[in-house]
N, C-alpha and C positions, 0 to 999 in steps of 0.2 A: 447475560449480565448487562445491565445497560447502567452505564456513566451520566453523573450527574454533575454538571458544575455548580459551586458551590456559586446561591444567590452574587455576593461578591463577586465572581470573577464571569460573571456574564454579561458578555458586550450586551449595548442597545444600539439596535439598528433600525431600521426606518423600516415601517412593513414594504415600501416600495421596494429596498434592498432585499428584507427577505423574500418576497415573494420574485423577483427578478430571479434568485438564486436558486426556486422551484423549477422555474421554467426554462430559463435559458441552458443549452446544452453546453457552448462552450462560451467563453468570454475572455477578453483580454488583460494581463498583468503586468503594470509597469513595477518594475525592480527595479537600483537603481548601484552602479557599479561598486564596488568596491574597497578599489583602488583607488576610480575614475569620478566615480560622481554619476556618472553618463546612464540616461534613460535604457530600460534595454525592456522591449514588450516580448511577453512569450502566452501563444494562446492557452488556456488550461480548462479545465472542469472544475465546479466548484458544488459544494452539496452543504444542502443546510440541517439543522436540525430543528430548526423554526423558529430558534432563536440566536446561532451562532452562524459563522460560515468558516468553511475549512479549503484547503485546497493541499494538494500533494504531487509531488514528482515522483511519475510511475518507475523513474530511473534513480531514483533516489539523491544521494546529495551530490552524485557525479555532474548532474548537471546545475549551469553559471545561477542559474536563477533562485536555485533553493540556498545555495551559497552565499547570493546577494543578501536575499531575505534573513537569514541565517546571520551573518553579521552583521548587517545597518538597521534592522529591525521594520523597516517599511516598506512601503510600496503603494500605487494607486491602484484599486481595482475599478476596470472601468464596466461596467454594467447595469441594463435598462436603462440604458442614457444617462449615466449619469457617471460621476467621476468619483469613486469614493478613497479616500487618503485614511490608510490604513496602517497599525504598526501590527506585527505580528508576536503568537507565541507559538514557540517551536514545542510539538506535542511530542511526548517522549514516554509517558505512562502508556504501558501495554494495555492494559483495559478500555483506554479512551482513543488509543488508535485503530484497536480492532472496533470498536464502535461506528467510527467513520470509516473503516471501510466497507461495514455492512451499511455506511449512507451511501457509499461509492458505486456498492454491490445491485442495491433498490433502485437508483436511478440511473447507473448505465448497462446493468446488466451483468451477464456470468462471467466476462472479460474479467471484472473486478473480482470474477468470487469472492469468498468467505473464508479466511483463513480458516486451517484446520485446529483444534484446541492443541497447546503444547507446540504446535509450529513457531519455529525462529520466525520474530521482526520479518517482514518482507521489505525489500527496498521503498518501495512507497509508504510503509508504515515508519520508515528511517526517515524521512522528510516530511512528514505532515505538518502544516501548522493551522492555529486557528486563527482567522483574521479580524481585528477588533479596531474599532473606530479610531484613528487618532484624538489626540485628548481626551481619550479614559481613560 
C-alpha cells in the first residue's frame, strides 16, 4: 500500500534539498529546547520520497530531540550546505509511517527492516515526522 499526500499538504522543497536528502547518509538537526530555548544538534538519517523529507528517532520519543520537535514545532535542518528552517508534522497514521520506513528500509538497509503486517507501531514509527519548509 503506498500513501499518498494529498496535493495540499505537500511541502516544496528546492530540488537541491531533495536531491541532498538522496544522497547524503547522515546529516545534522538543530531542535531547539523546550524549556530553554537553547540550540541542541543531534546527527540523524533523513529519506525522501522525492518530494517530502522525513526523519525519525530510532528510540522513539524517549529521546530530548523528538520531544523538542514534538512540542516547539521546528528546527533547522542543515544539509548540502545549506541551512533549511523547518516546522514539523508529527506522523502518526500507520499507513504513512510504515511507508517511510520502507524509505528507511531502501536506503539504509535490513537494520531498518520492514515492519511485519498487523505488527505494533515500533518506536521509530512513534516519532516520525515529516519536515516542511517554514512558511508553508
Amino acid at each position: 500500500m503506498e500513501f499518498r499526500a494529498p496535493e495540499n499538504r505537500r511541502s516544496f522543497l528546492s530540488q537541491d534539498v531533495i536531491d541532498a536528502a538522496k544522497n547524503e547518509r547522515e546529516v545534522t538537526f538543530t531542535t531547539f529546547g523546550r524549556k530553554t530555548g537553547k540550540p541542541y544538534d543531534v546527527t540523524i538519517f533523513v529519506v525522501t520520497d522525492g518530494h517530502r523529507l522525513f526523519i525519525l528517532s530510532g528510540q522513539g520519543m524517549a529521546r530530548q530531540w523528538p520531544q523538542n520537535l514534538a512540542a516547539r514545532g521546528d528546527g533547522v535542518l542543515h544539509i548540502g550546505g545549506l541551512d533549511v528552517h523547518v516546522k514539523s508534522r508529527h506522523v502518526i497514521d500507520p499507513g504513512e509511517t510504515r511507508m517511510i520506513s520502507e524509505l528507511y528500509g531502501s536506503k539504509y538497509g535490513p537494520g531498518f527492516g520492514q515492519p511485519q503486517p498487523g505488527e505494533p507501531p515500533r518506536l521509530s514509527e512513534q516519532a516520525t515526522f515529516e519536515l516542511i519548509p517554514a512558511g508553508s
